[in-house]
C-alpha positions in Angstrom: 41.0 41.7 -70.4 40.7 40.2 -66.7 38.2 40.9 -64.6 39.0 43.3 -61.6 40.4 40.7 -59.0 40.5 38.1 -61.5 43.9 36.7 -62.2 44.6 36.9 -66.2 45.5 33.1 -67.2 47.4 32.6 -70.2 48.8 29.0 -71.4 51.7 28.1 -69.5 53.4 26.1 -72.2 56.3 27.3 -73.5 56.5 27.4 -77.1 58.8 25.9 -79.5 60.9 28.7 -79.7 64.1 29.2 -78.2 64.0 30.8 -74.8 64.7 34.5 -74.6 67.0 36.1 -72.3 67.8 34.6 -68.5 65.3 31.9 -69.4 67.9 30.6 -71.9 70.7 30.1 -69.5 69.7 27.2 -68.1 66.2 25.6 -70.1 64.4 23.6 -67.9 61.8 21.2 -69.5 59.5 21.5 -66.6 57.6 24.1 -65.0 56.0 27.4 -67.0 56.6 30.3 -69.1 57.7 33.5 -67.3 55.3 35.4 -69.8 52.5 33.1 -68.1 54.1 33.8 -64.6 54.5 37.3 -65.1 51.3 38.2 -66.2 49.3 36.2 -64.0 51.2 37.8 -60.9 50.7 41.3 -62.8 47.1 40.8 -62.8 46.9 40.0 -59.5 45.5 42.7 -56.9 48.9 42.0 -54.5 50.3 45.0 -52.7 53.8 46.0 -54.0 56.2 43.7 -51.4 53.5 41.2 -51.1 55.5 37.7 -50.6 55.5 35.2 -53.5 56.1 31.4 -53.0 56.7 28.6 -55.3 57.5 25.5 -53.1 58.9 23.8 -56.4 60.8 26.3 -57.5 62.9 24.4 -60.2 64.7 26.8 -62.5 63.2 29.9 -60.8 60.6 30.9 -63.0 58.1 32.0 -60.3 60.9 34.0 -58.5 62.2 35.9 -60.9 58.3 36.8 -62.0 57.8 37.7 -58.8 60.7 39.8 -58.1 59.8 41.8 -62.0 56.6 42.5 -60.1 58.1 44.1 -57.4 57.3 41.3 -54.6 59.3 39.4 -52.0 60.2 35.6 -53.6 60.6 32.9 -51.7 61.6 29.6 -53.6 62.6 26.2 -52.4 64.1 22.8 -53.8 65.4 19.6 -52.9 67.7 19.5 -55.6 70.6 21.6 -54.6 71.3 22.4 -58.6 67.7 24.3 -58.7 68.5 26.8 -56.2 71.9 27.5 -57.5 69.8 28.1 -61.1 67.1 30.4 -60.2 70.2 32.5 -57.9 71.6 33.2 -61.1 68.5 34.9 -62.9 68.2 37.3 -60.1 71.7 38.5 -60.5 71.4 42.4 -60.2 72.1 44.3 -63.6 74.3 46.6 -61.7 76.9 43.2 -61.2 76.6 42.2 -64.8 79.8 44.6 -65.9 82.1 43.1 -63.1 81.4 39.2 -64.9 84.2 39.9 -66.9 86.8 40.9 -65.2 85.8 38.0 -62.9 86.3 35.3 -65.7 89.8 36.2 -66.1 90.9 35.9 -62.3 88.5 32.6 -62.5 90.9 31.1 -65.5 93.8 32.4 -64.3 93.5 31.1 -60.9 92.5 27.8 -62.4 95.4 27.5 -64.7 97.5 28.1 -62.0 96.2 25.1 -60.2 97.7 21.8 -59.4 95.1 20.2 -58.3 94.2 16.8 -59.5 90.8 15.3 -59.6 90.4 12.7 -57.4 89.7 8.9 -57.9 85.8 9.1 -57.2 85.3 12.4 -58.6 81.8 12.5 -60.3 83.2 14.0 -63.1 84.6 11.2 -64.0 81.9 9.4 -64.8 81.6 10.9 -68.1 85.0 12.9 -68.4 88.7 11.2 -69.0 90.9 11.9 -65.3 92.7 14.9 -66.9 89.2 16.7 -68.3 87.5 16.1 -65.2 91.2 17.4 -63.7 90.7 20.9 -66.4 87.0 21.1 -64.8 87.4 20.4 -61.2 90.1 23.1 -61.5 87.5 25.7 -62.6 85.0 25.1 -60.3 87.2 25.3 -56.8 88.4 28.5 -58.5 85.6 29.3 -59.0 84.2 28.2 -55.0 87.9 30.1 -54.1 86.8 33.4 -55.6 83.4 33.4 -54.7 81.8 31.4 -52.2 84.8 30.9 -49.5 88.3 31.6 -49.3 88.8 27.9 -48.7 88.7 25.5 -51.5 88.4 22.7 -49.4 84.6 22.6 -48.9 82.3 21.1 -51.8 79.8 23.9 -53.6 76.8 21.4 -53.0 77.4 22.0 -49.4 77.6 26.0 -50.0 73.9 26.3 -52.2 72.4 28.2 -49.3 74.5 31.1 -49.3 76.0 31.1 -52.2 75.9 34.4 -53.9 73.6 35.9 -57.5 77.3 36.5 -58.8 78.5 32.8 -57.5 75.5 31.0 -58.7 75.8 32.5 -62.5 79.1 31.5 -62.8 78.4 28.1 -61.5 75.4 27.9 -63.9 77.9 28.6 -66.8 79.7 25.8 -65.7 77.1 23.3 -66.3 76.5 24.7 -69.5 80.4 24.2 -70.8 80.3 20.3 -69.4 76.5 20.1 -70.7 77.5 20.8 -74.1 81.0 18.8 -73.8 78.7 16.0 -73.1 76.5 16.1 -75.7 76.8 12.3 -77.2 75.4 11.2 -73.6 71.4 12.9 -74.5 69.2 10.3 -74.9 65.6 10.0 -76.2 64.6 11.1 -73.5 64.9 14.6 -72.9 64.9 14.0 -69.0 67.8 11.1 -68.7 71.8 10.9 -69.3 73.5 8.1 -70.7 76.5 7.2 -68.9 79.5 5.7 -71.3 79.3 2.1 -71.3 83.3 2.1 -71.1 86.0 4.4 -69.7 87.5 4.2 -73.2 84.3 5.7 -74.2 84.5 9.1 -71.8 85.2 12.0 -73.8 88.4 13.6 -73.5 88.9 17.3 -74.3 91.9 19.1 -73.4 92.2 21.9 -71.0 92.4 24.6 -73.1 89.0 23.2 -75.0 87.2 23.7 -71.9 88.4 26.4 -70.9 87.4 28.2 -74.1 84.0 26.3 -73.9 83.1 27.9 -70.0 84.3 31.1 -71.3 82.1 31.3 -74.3 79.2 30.1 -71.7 80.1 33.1 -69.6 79.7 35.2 -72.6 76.7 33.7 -74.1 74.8 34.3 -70.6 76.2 38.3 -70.9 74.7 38.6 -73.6 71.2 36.7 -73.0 71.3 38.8 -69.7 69.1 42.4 -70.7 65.7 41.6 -70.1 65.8 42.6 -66.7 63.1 44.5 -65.2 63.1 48.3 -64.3 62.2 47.7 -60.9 65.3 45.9 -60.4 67.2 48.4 -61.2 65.3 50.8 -58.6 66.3 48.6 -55.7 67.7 45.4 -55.4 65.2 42.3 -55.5 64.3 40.6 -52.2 64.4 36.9 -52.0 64.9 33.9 -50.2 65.7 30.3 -52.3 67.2 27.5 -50.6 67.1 23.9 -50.0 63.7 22.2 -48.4 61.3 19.6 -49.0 57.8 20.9 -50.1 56.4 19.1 -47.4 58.5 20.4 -44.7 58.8 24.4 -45.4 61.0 26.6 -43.0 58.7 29.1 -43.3 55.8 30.4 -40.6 52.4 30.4 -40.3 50.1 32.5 -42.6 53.1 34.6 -43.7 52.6 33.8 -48.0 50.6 36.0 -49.8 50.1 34.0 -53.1 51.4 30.6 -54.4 52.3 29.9 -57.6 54.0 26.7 -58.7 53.9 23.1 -61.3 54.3 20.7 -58.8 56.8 17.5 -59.9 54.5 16.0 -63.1 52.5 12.4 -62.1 54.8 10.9 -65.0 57.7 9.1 -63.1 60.3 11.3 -64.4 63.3 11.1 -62.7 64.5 14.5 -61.4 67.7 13.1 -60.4 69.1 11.5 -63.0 67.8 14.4 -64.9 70.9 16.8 -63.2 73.2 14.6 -62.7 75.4 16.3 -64.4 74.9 19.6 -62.9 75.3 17.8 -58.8 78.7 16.2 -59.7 79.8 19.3 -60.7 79.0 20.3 -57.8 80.4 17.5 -56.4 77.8 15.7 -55.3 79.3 12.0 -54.7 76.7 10.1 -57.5 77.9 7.0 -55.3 76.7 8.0 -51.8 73.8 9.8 -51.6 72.5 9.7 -54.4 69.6 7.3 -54.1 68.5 9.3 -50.8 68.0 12.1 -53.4 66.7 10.3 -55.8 64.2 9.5 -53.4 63.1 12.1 -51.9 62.0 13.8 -54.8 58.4 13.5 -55.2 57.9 12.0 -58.5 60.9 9.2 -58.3 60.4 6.2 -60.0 62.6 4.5 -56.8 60.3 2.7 -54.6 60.7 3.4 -50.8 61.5 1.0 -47.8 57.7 1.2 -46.5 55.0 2.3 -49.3 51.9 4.3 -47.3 48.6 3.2 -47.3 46.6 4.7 -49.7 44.3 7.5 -47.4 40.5 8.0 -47.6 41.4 11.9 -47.4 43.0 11.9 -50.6 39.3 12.1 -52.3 37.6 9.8 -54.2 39.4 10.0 -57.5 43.1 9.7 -55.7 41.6 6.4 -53.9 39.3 4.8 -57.1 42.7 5.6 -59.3 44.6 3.9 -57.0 42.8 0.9 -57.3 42.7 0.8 -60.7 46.2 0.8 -61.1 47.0 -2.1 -58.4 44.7 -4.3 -60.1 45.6 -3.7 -63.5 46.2 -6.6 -65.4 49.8 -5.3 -66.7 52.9 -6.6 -65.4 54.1 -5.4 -62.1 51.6 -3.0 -62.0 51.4 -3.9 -57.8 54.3 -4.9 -57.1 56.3 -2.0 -58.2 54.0 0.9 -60.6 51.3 1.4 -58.0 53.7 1.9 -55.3 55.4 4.7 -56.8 52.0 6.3 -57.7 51.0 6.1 -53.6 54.5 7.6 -52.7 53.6 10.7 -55.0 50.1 11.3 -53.9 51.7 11.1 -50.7 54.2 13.7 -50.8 51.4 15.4 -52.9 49.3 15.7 -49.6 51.7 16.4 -47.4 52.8 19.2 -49.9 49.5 20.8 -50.1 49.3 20.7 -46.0 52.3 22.8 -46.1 51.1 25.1 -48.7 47.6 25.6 -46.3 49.7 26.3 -43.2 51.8 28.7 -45.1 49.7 31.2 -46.9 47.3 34.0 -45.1 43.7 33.5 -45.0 41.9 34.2 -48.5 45.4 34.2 -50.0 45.2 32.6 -53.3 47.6 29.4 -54.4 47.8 28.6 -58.5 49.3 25.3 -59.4 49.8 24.3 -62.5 49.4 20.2 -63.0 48.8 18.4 -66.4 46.7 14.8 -66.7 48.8 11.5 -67.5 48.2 7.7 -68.0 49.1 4.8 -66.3 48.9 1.9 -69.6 45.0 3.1 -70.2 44.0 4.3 -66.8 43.5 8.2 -67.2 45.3 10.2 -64.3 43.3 13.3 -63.8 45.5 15.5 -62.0 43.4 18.0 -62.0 40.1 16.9 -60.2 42.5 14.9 -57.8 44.5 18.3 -56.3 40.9 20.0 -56.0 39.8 17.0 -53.9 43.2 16.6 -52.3 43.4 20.6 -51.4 39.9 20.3 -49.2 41.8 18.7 -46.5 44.5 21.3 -46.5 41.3 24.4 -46.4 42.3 25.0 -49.7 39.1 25.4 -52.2 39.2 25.7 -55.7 37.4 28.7 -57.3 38.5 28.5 -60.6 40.0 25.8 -63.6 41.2 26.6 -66.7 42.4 23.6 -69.6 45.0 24.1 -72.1 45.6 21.2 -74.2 48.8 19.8 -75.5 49.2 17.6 -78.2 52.8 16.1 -77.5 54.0 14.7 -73.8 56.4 12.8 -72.4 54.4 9.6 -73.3 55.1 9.9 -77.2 58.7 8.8 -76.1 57.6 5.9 -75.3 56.3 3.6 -78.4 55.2 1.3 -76.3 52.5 3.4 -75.1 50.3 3.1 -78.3 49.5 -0.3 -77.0 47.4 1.0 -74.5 46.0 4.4 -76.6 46.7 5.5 -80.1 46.7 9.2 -78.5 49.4 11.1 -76.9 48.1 14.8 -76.1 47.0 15.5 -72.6 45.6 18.7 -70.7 47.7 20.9 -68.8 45.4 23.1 -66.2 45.7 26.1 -64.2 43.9 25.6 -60.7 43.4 28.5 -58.8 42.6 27.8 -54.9 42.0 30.3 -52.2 42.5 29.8 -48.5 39.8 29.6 -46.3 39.1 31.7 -43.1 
C-alpha cells in the first residue's frame, strides 16, 4: 500500500497482452498503461474536479484516467490524429446505442455518393483511384453527418471541435484502411511502407470496405464497456486539441497534476508513424508534411538552424552532447548529434511550459526510458531531473522498471556497439516549487 500522500507507482509497461476495452481501439505503441495511469491518479490526494494535464497526450491515455477519476482532462498534440483518438475514448456510454443507427445513414449516404477521389488524394498513395474513391466517400459522409453540414472542408482542419461521437467514427475508419493495408507493416513497428509501384496499391472493392469499416464500428461496440461509473453520473469534462508542448494555450498556475511519456529520445518518427491515419484525414502527405514532421519533438528531420547546445540543460544534457558530436561513427555531427540538440531543445522548452502551467507544490510525473546513441548511454532520466531545475521543477522521487526488449533490438546493427538491448523505463515524480 502507498503511503498517505504518496502516489502508488506501478510499471507503466503494457504487457504482452492484447489491450482490453477502449484501449484496444486504437493501440498506440507509445506512452503507458491506463491501469498505471489510473491508479497513480487514484492514489493521488487531488480534490474531485482537480485538472489533469498530459501535454503529450498521444492516444489519450492520461485523459481518459483522469476523467475515471472524476477530474477535469486537459490533453494536447501536434499531431491532429492523436486528438481525434483520445476524443473517441471519452465518448459518453449514454451515445454508445445511437452508433448504430448512425452507421447505416453513414453507408447509405456514402453509397449514394458520386464523388470521386481526387488526383492528389493521400489515399492514394497506398489505395487504387476507385478504393481510395470507396474511402474518401465514407469519410465526407462521415464529416457530412457529423462534424458540418458541408462536405467541402477537410476533417484535419475540424480536429478541434470535432465531436466524442465524430471522433469514434473517424477512429473506425483508420482501423478499416489500417487493416486493408496490412502488406505495407514493416519491421519496424513505428514506419509504413509505401508500394514501390502503383501496380502494387491494393485494390479492394467498395463493398469490401464497406463491410471492413462496418465490422470496425462493431468491433469498437463491443470493446466499449469498461467505462467508468462516474461517467455515467455526469458527463466527463475535458479539453484535447492541437498545440505544441512548448507553447500551451493554457494559463498560469491553473494545472493541478501532470502526468505524461514525453516523445522517447530514440528518433522515432511520429509522422511517418500515422500517416495513414492524416491522409485519411486528408492531410496533403505532399505539402505539409515535413513541417509536421518537424515539429514533432523526436524527428529524425534535421532543422534549418540547429540550437546551440545550453549550459542550463545540466551537466549530463551538455557532457552527452559532446560525446555524441565527437563520436567516431559516421555522421555522428554532421547529422545524429543535431537531431539529439533539437530534442533536448524542445525538451526544455517543454518542461518551461509545464513550470508555468501547474500551481505551486503541484506535482508533474513523466514517464521517460534510457536509450543509446552507438555505445553512448542516454540517461533520460538524470537529464529531465537536471533539465526540470530551470523550470522550478524538483524531483522528489524516481522509480526504475526495467525492460528487456526496445526499439533498438530492431535494429541488428546495433549489436556492433552492445550485445544488450534492455533499457530502464522510470517514473519521475517532480513537484513545483513555491
Amino acid at each position: 500500500m502507498a503511503r498517505p500522500h504518496q502516489l502508488l507507482i506501478t510499471n507503466p509497461k503494457r504487457g504482452a497482452a492484447p489491450q482490453k476495452g477502449r484501449d484496444n481501439w486504437f493501440p498506440f505503441y507509445a506512452g503507458f498503461s491506463s491501469e498505471f495511469a489510473r491508479q497513480l491518479l487514484a492514489s493521488n490526494s487531488l480534490p474531485r474536479g482537480a485538472t489533469v494535464m498530459d501535454p503529450w497526450n498521444g492516444g489519450g491515455t492520461t485523459t481518459s484516467s483522469a476523467v475515471a477519476n472524476g477530474h477535469k482532462a486537459i490533453g494536447f498534440d501536434l499531431n491532429p490524429v492523436m486528438p481525434v483518438v483520445a476524443k473517441a475514448r471519452l465518448l459518453p456510454d449514454s451515445e454508445i446505442a445511437s452508433i448504430l443507427p448512425l452507421l447505416a445513414d453513414v453507408l447509405r449516404k456514402a453509397g449514394l455518393s458520386k464523388r470521386q477521389s481526387l488526383q492528389n488524394d493521400p489515399l492514394r498513395i497506398w489505395l487504387a483511384p476507385d478504393a481510395a474513391t470507396a474511402v474518401r466517400r465514407i469519410e465526407r459522409a462521415l464529416y457530412s453527418l457529423l462534424v458540418s453540414a458541408s462536405d467541402d472542408g477537410m476533417a484535419v482542419n475540424a480536429v478541434q471541435g470535432m465531436s466524442c461521437l465524430a471522433a469514434f467514427f473517424y477512429v473506425a475508419l483508420f482501423r478499416a484502411v489500417r487493416s486493408l493495408l496490412d502488406r505495407f507493416k514493416g519491421s519496424n513497428p513505428t514506419w509504413v511502407l509505401r508500394p514501390r509501384s502503383s501496380s502494387a496499391r491494393v485494390r479492394p472493392n467498395a463493398m469490401t470496405i464497406r463491410e471492413c469499416f462496418a465490422k470496425s464500428v462493431a468491433d469498437m461496440v463491443s470493446h466499449s464497456q469498461d467505462v467508468p461509473s462516474t461517467w455515467v453520473a455526469r458527463r466527463p469534462e475535458f479539453m484535447l486539441g492541437l498545440a505544441s508542448s512548448d507553447n500551451l494555450p493554457v494559463q498560469d498556475e491553473t494545472i493541478d497534476f501532470v502526468l505524461s511519456s514525453p516523445p522517447y529520445c530514440t528518433r522515432i518518427d511520429y509522422g511517418v508513424a500515422t500517416s495513414v491515419e492524416l491522409a485519411v484525414l486528408g492531410f496533403l502527405i505532399s505539402r505539409g508534411f515535413r513541417e509536421l514532421r518537424a515539429a514533432l519533438i523526436g524527428t529524425p528531420t534535421i532543422h534549418t538552424e540547429t540550437p546551440d547546445a545550453n549550459a542550463s540543460w545540466g551537466d549530463a544534457c551538455v557532457s552527452l552532447l559532446n560525446r555524441i558530436r565527437n563520436h567516431p561513427s559516421k555522421a555522428a555531427e554532421a547529422y545524429y548529434y543535431k537531431t539529439y540538440v533539437q530534442y533536448f531543445a524542445a525538451i526544455s522548452r517543454s518542461l518551461c511550459e509545464l513550470g508555468r502551467c501547474l500551481k505551486p507544490q503541484a506535482k508533474c510525473v513523466l514517464v521517460v526510458q534510457d536509450s543509446y546513441f552507438k555505445d553512448v548511454h542516454i540517461d533520460l532520466a538524470r537529464t529531465f531531473a537536471e533539465m526540470a531545475l530551470s523550470a522550478s521543477l524538483r524531483l522528489r522521487r524516481q522509480v526504475d522498471f526495467p525492460i528487456s526488449r526496445t526499439f533498438g533490438s530492431v535494429n541488428s546493427r546495433s549489436r556492433h556497439y552492445r550485445h544488450s538491448s534492455s533499457a530502464t523505463e522510470s517514473v519521475l515524480c517532480f513537484v513545483k516549487n513555491d
